[in-house]
Backbone of each chain as nested JSON, in Angstrom:
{
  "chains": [
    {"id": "A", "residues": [
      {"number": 1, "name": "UNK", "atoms": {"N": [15.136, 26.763, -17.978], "CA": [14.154, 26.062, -18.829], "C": [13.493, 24.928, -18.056]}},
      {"number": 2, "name": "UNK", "atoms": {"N": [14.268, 24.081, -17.579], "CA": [13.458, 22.708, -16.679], "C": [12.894, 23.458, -15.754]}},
      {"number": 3, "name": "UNK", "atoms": {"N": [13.14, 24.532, -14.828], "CA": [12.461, 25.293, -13.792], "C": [11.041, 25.701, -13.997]}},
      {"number": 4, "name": "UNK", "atoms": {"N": [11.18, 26.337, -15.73], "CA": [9.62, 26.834, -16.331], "C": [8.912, 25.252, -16.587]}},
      {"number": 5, "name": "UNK", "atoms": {"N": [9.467, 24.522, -16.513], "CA": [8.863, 23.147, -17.146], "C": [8.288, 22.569, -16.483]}},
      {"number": 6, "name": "UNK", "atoms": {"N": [8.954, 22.539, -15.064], "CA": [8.571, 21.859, -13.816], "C": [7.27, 22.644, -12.981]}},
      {"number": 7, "name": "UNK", "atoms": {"N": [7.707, 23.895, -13.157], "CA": [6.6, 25.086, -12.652], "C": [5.158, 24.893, -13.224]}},
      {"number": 8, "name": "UNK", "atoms": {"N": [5.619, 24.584, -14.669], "CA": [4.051, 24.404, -15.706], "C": [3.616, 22.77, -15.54]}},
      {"number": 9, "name": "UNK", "atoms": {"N": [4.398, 22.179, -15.242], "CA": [3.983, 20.503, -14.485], "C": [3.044, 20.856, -13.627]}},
      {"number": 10, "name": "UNK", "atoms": {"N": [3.567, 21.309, -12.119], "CA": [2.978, 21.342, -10.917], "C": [1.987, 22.21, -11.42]}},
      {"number": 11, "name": "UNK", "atoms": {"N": [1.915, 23.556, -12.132], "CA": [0.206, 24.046, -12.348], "C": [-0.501, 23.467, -12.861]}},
      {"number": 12, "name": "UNK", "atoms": {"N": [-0.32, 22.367, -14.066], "CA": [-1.036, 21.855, -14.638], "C": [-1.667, 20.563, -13.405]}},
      {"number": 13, "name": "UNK", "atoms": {"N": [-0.796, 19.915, -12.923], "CA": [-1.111, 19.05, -11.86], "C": [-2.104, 19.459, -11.023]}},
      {"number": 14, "name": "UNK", "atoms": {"N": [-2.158, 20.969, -10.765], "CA": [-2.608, 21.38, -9.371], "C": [-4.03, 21.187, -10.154]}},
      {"number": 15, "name": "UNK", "atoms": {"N": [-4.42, 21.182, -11.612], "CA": [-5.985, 21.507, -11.575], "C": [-6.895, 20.103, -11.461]}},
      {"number": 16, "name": "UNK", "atoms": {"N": [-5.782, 19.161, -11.666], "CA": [-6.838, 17.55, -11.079], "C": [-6.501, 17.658, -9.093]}},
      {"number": 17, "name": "UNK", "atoms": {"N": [-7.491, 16.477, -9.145], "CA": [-7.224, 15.683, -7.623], "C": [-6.195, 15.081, -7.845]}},
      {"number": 18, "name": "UNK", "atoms": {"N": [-5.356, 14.142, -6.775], "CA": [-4.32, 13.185, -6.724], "C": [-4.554, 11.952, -7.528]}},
      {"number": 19, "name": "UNK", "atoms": {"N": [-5.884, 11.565, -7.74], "CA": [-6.075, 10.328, -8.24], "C": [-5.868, 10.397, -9.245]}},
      {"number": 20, "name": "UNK", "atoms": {"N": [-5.737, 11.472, -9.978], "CA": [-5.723, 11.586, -11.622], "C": [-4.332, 10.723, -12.137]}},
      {"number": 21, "name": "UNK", "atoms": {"N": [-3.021, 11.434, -10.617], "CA": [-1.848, 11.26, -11.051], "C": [-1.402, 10.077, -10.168]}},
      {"number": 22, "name": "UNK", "atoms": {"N": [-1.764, 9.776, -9.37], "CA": [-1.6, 8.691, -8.634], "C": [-0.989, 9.556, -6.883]}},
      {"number": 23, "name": "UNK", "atoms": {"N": [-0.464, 8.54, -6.001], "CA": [-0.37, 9.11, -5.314], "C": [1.541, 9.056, -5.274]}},
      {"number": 24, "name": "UNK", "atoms": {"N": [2.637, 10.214, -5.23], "CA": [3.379, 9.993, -5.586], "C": [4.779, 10.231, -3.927]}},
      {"number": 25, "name": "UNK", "atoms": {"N": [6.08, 9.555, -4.966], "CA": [6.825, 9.235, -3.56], "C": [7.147, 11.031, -2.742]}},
      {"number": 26, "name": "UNK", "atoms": {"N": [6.784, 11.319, -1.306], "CA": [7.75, 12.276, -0.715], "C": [5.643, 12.75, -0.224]}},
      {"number": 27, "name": "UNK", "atoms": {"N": [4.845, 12.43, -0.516], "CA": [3.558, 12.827, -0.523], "C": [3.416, 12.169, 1.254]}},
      {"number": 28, "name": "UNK", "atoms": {"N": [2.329, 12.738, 2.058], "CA": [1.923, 12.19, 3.149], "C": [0.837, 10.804, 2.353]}},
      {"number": 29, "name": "UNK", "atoms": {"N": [0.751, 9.863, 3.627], "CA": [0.019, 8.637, 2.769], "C": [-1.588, 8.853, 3.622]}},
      {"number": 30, "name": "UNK", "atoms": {"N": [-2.411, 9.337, 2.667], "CA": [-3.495, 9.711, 3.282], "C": [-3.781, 8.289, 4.262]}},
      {"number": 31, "name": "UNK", "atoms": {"N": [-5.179, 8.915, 5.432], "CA": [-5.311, 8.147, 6.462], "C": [-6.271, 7.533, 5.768]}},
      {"number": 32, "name": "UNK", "atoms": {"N": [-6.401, 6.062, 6.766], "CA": [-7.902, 5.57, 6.449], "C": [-8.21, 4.791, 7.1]}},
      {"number": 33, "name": "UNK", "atoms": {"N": [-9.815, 4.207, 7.258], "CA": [-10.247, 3.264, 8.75], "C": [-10.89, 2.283, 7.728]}},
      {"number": 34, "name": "UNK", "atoms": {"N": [-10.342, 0.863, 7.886], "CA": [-11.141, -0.1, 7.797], "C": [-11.134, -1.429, 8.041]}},
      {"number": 35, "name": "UNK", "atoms": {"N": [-12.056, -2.323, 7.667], "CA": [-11.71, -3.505, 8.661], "C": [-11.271, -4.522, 7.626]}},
      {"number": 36, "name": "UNK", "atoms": {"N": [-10.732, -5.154, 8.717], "CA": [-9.588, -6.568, 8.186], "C": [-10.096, -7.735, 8.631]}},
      {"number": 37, "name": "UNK", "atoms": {"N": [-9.484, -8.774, 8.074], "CA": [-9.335, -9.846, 8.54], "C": [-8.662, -10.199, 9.804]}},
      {"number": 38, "name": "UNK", "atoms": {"N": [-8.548, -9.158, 10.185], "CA": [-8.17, -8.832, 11.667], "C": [-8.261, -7.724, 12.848]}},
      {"number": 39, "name": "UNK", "atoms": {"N": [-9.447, -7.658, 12.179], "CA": [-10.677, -6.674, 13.129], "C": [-10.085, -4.886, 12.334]}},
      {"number": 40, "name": "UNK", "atoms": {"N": [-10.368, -3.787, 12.988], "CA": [-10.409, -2.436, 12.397], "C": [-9.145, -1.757, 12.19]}},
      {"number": 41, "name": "UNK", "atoms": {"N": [-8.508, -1.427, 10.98], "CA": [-7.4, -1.208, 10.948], "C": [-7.054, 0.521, 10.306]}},
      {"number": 42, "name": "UNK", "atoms": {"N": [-6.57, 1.359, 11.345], "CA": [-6.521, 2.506, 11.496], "C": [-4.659, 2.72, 10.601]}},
      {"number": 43, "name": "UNK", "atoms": {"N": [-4.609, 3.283, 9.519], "CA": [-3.39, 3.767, 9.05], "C": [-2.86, 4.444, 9.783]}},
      {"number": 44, "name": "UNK", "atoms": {"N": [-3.193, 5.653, 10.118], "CA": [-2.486, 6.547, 11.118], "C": [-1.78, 5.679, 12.614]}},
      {"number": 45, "name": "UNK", "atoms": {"N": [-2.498, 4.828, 12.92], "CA": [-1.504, 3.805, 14.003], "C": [-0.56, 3.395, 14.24]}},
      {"number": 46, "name": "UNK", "atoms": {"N": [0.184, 3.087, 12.866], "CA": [1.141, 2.807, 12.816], "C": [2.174, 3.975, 12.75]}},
      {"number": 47, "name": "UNK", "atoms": {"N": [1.943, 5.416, 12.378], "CA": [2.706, 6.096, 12.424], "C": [3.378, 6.296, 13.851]}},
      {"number": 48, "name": "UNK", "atoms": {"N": [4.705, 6.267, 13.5], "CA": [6.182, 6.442, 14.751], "C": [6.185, 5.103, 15.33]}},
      {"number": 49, "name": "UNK", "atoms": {"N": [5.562, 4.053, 14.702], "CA": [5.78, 2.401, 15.392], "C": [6.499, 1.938, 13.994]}},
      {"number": 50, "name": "UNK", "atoms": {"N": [5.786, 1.585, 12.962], "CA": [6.36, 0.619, 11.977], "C": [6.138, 1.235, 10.999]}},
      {"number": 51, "name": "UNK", "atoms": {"N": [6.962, 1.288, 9.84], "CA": [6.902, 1.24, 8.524], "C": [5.704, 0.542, 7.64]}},
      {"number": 52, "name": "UNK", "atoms": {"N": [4.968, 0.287, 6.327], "CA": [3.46, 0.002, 6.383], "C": [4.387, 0.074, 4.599]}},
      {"number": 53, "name": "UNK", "atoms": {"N": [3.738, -1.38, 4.305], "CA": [3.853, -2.057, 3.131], "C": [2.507, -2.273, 2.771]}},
      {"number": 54, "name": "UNK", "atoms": {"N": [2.143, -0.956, 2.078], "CA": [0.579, -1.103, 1.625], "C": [0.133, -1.737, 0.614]}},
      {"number": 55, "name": "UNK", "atoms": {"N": [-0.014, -2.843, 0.095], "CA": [-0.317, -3.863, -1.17], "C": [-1.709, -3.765, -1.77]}},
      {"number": 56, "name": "UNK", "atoms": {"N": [-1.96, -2.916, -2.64], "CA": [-3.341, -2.963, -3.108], "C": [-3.432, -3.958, -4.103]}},
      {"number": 57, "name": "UNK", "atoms": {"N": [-4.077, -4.933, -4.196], "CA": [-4.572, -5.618, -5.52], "C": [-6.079, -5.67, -5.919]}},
      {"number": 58, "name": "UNK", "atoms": {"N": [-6.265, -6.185, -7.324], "CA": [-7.612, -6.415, -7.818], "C": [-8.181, -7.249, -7.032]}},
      {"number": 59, "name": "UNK", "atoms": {"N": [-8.003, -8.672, -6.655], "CA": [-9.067, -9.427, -6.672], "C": [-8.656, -10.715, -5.425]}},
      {"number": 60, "name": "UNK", "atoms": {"N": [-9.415, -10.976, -4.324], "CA": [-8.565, -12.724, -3.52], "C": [-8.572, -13.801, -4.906]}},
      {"number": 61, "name": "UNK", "atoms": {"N": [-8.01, -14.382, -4.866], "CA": [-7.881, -16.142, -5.253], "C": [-7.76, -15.296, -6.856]}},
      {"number": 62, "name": "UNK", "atoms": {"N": [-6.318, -14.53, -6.751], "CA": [-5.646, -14.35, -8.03], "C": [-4.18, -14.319, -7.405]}},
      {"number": 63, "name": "UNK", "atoms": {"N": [-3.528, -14.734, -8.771], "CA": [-2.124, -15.034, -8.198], "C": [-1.116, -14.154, -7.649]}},
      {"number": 64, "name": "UNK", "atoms": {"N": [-0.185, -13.853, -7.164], "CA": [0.832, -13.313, -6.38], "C": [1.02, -12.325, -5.347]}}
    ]},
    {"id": "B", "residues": [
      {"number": 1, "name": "UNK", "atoms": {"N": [-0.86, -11.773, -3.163], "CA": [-0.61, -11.706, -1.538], "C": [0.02, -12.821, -0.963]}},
      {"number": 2, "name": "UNK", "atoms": {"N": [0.304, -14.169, -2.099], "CA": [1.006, -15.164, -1.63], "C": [2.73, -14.754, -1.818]}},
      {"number": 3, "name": "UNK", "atoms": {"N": [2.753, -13.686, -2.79], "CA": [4.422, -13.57, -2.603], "C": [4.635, -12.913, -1.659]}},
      {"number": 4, "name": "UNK", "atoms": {"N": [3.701, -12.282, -0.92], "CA": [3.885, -11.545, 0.424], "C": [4.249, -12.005, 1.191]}},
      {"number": 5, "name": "UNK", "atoms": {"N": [3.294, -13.024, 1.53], "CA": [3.014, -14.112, 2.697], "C": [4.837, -15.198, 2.608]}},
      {"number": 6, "name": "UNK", "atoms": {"N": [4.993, -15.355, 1.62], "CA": [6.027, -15.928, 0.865], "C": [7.273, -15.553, 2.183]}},
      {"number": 7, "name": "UNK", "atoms": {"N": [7.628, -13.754, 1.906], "CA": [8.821, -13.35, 2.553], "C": [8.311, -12.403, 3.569]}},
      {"number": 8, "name": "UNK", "atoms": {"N": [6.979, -12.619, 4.205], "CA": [6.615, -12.178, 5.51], "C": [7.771, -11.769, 6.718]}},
      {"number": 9, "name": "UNK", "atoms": {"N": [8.374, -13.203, 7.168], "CA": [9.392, -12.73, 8.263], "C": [10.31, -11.81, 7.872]}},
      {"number": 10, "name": "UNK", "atoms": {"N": [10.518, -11.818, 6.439], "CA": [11.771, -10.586, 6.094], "C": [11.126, -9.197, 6.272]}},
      {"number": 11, "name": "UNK", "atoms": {"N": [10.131, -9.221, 5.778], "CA": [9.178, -7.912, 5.896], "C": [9.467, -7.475, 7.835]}},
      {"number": 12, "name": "UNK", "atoms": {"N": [8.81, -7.873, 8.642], "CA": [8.914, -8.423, 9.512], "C": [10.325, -8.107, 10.507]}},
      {"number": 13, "name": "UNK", "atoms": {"N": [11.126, -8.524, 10.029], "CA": [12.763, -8.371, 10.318], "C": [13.237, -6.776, 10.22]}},
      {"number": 14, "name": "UNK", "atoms": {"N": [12.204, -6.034, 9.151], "CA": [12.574, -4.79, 9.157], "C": [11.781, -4.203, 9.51]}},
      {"number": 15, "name": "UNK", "atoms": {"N": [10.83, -4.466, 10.618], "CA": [10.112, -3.51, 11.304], "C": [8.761, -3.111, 10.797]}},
      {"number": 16, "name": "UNK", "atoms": {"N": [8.496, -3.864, 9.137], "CA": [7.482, -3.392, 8.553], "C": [5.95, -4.264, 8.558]}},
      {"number": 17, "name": "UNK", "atoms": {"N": [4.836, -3.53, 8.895], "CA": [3.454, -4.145, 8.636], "C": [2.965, -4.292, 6.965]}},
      {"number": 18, "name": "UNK", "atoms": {"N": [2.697, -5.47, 6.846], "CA": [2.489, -5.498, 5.506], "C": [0.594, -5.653, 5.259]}},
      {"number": 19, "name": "UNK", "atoms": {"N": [0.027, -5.065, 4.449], "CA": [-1.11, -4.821, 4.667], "C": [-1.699, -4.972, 3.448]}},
      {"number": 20, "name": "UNK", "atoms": {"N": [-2.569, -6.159, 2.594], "CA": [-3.148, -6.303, 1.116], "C": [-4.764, -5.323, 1.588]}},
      {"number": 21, "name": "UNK", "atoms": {"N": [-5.036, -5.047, 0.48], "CA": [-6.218, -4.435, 0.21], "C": [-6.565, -4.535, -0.624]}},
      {"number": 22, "name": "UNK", "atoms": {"N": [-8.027, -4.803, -0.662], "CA": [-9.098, -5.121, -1.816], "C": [-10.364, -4.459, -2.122]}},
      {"number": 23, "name": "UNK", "atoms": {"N": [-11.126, -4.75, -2.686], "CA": [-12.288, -4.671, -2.729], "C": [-13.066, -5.719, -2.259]}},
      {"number": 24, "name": "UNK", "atoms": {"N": [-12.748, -6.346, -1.632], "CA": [-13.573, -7.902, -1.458], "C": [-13.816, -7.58, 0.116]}},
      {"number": 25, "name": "UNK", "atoms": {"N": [-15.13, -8.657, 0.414], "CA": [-15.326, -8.6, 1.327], "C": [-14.251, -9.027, 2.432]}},
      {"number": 26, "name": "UNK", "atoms": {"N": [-14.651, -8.415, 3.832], "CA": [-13.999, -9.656, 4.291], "C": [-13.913, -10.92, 4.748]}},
      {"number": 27, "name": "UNK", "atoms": {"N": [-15.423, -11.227, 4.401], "CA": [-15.58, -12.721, 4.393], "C": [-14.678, -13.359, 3.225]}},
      {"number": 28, "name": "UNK", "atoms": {"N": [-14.631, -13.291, 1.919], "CA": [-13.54, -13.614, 0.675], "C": [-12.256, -13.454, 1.077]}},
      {"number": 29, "name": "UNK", "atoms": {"N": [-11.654, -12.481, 1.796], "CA": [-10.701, -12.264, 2.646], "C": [-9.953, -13.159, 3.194]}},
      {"number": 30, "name": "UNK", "atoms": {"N": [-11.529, -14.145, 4.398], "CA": [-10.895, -14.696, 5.223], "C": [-10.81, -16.169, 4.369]}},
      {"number": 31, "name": "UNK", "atoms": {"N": [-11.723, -16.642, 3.921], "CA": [-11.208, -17.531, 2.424], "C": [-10.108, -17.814, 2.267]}},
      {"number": 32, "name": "UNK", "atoms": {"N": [-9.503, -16.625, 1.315], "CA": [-8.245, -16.496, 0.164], "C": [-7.32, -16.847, 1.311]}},
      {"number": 33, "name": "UNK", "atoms": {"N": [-7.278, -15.736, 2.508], "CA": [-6.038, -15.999, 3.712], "C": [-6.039, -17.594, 3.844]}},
      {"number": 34, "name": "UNK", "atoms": {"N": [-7.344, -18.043, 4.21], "CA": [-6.835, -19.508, 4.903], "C": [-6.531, -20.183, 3.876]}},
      {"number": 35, "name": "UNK", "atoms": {"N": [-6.77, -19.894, 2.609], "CA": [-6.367, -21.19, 1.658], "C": [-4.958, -20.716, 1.556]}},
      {"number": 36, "name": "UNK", "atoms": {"N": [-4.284, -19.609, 1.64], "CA": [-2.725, -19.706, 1.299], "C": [-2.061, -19.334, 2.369]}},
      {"number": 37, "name": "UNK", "atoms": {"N": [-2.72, -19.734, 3.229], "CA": [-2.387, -19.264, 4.752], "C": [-1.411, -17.792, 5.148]}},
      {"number": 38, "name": "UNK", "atoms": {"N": [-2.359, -17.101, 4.349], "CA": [-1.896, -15.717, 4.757], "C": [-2.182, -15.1, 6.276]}},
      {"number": 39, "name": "UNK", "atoms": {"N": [-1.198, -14.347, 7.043], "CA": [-0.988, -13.991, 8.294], "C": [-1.154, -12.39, 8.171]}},
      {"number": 40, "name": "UNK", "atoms": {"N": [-0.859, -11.695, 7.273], "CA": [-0.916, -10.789, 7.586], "C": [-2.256, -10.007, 7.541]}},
      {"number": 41, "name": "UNK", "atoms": {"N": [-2.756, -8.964, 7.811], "CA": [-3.999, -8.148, 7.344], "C": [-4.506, -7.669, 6.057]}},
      {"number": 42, "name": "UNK", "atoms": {"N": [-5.595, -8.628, 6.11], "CA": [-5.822, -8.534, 4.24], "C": [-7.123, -7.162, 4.535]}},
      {"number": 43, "name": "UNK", "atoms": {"N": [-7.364, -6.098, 4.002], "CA": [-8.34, -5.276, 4.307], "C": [-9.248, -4.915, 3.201]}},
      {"number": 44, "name": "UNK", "atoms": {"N": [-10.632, -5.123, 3.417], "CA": [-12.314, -5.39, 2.943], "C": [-11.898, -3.77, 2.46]}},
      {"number": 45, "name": "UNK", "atoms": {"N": [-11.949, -3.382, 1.208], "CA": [-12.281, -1.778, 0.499], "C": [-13.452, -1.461, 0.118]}},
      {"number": 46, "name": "UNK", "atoms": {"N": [-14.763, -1.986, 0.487], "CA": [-15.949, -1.958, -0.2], "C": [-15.968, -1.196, -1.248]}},
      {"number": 47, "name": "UNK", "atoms": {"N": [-16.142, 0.134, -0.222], "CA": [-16.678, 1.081, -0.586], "C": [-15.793, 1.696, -1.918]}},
      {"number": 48, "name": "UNK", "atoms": {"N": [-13.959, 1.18, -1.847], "CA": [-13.292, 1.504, -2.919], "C": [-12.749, 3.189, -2.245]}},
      {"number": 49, "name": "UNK", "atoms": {"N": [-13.07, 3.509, -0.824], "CA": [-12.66, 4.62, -0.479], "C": [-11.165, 5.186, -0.145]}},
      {"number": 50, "name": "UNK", "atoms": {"N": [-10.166, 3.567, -0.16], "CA": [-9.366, 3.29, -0.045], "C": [-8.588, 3.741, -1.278]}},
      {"number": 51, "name": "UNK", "atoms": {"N": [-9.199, 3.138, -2.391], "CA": [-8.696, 2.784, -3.852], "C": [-8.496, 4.079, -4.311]}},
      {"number": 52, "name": "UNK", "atoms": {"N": [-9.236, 4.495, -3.708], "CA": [-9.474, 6.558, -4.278], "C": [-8.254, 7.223, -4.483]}},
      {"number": 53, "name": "UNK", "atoms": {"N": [-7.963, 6.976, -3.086], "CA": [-6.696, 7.783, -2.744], "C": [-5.498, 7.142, -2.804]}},
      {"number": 54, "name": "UNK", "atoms": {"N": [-5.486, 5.967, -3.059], "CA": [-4.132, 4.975, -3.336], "C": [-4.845, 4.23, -4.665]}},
      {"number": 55, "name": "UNK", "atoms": {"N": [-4.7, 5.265, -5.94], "CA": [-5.241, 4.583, -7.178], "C": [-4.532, 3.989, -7.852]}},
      {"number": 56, "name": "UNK", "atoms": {"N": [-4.842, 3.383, -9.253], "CA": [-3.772, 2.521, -10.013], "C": [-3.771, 0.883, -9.851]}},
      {"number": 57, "name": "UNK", "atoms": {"N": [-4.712, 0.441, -9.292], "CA": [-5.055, -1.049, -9.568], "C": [-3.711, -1.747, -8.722]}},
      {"number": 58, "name": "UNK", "atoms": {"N": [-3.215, -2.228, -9.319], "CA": [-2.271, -2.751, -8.61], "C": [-1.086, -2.193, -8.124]}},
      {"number": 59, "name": "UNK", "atoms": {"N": [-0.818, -1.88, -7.0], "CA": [0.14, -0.841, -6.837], "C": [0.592, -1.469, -5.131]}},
      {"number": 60, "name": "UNK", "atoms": {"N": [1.766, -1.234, -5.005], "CA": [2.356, -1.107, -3.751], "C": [2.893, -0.257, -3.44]}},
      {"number": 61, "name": "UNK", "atoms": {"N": [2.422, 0.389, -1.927], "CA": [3.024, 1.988, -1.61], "C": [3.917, 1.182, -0.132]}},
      {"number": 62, "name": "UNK", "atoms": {"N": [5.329, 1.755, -0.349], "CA": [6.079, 1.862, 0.94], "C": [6.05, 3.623, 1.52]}},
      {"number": 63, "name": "UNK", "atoms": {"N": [5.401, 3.214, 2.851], "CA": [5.672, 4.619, 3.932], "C": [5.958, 4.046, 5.07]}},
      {"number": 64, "name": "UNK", "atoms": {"N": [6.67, 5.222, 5.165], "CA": [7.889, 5.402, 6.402], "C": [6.486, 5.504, 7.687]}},
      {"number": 65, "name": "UNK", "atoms": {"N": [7.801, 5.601, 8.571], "CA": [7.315, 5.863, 9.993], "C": [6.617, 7.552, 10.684]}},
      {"number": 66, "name": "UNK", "atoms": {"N": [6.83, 8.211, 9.329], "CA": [6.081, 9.378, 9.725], "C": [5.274, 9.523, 9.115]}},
      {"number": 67, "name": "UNK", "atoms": {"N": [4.702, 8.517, 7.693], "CA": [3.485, 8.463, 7.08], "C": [3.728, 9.205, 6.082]}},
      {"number": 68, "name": "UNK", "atoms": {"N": [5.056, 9.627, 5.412], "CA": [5.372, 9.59, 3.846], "C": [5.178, 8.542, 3.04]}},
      {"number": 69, "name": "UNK", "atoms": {"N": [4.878, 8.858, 1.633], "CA": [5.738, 7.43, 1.019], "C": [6.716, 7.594, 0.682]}},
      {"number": 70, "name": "UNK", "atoms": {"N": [7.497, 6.22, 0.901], "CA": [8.681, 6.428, -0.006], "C": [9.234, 5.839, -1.353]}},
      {"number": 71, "name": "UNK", "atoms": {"N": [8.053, 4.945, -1.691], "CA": [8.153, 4.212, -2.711], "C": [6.951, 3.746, -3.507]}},
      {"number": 72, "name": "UNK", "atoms": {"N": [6.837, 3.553, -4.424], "CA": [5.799, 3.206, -5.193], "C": [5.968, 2.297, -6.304]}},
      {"number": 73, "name": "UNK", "atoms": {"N": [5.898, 1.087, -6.568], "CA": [5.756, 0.077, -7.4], "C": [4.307, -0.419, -7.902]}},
      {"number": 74, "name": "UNK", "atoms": {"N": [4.428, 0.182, -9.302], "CA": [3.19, -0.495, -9.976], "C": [3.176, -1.447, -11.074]}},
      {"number": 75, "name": "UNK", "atoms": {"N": [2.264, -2.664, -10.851], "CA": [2.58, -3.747, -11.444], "C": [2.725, -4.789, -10.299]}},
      {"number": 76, "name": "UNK", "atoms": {"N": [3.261, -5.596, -10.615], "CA": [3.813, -6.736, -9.761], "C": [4.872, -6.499, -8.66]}},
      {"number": 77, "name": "UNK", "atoms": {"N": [4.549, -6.611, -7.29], "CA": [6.112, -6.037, -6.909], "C": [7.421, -6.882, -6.757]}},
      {"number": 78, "name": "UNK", "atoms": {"N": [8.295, -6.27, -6.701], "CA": [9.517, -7.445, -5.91], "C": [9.864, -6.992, -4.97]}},
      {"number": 79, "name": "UNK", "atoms": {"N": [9.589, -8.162, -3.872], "CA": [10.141, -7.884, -2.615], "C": [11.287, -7.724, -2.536]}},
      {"number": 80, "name": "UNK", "atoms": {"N": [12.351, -8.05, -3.231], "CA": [13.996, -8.057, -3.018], "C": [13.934, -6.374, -3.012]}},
      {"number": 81, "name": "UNK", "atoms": {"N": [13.543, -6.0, -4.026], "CA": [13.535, -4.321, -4.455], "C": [12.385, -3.6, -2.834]}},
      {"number": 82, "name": "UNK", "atoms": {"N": [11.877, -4.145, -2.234], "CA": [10.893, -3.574, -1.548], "C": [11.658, -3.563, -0.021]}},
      {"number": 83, "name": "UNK", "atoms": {"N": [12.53, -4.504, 0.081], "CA": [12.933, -4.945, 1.464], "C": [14.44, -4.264, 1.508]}},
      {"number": 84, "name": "UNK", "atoms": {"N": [14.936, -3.943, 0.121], "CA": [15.865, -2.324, -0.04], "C": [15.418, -1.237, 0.793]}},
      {"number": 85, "name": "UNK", "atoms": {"N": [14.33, -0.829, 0.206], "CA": [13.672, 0.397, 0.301], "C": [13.49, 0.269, 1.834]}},
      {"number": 86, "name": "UNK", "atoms": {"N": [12.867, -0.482, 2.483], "CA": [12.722, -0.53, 3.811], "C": [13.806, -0.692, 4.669]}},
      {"number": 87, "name": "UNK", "atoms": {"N": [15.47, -1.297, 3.828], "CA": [16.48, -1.072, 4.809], "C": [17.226, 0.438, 4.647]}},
      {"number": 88, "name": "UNK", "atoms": {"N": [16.73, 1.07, 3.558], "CA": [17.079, 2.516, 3.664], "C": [16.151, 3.363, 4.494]}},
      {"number": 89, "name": "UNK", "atoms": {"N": [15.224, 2.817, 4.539], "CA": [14.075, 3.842, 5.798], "C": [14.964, 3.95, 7.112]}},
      {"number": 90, "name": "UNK", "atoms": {"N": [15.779, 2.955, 7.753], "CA": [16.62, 2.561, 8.874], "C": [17.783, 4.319, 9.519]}}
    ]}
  ]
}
């Protein structure tokens, strides 16, 4: 029963994009190029150097 | 990004780049950094091309060193809970 459940999850999943569902844990972390406050910053770079604590927020000069 | 900045060296200690992203320029960027004297790389999303694919407003994604994730916190994060996750990447 959870097998048919899980099966009809992932088809139903498969008919959005990722954004619908977010992007979830065990997934590759798509690449991306852009610039920083410390000149151009390539995601894929860091792969096989460091681990990457990606922090998205709304807005600067909001709290935490 | 100030609770970031907050436990930076711990981040840091475990090998990890910590990286805020916005929509803001990066002139606002360099602003917000110097007023709370943030060090790490705050990154300009204009375009929101970023946001696309790492959706959900406020969200923190931990990936490993082969460019999985391995974690996902949405909402506010805690670093105590985040700097776990990164000593199990080890």
């Amino acid at each position: 029963m959870t097998r048919y459940l899980t099966m009809a999850v992932m088809a139903f999943q498969s008919l959005f994009p990722v954004s619908v569902f977010g992007l979830a844990v065990g997934q590759p972390a798509p690449d991306f190029v852009a610039t920083s406050t410390q000149g151009p910053i390539r995601l894929k770079e860091y792969a096989g150097k460091r681990a990457v604590v990606l922090a998205v927020y709304y807005k600067d000069f909001t709290p935490g | 990004m100030q609770a970031f900045q907050a436990d930076l060296a711990a981040f840091e200690s475990q090998g990890a780049q910590v990286l805020g992203v916005s929509g803001d320029t990066v002139e606002s960027h360099r602003r917000f950094a110097e007023q709370h004297g943030i060090r790490f790389p705050l990154i300009a999303d204009i375009d929101g091309n970023i946001a696309r694919n790492y959706p959900g407003g406020r969200v923190t994604y931990v990936i490993d060193r082969a460019g999985i994730v391995r974690h996902v916190t949405k909402g506010m994060p805690d670093n105590e809970r985040l700097l776990d996750v990164l000593k199990g990447l080890k």
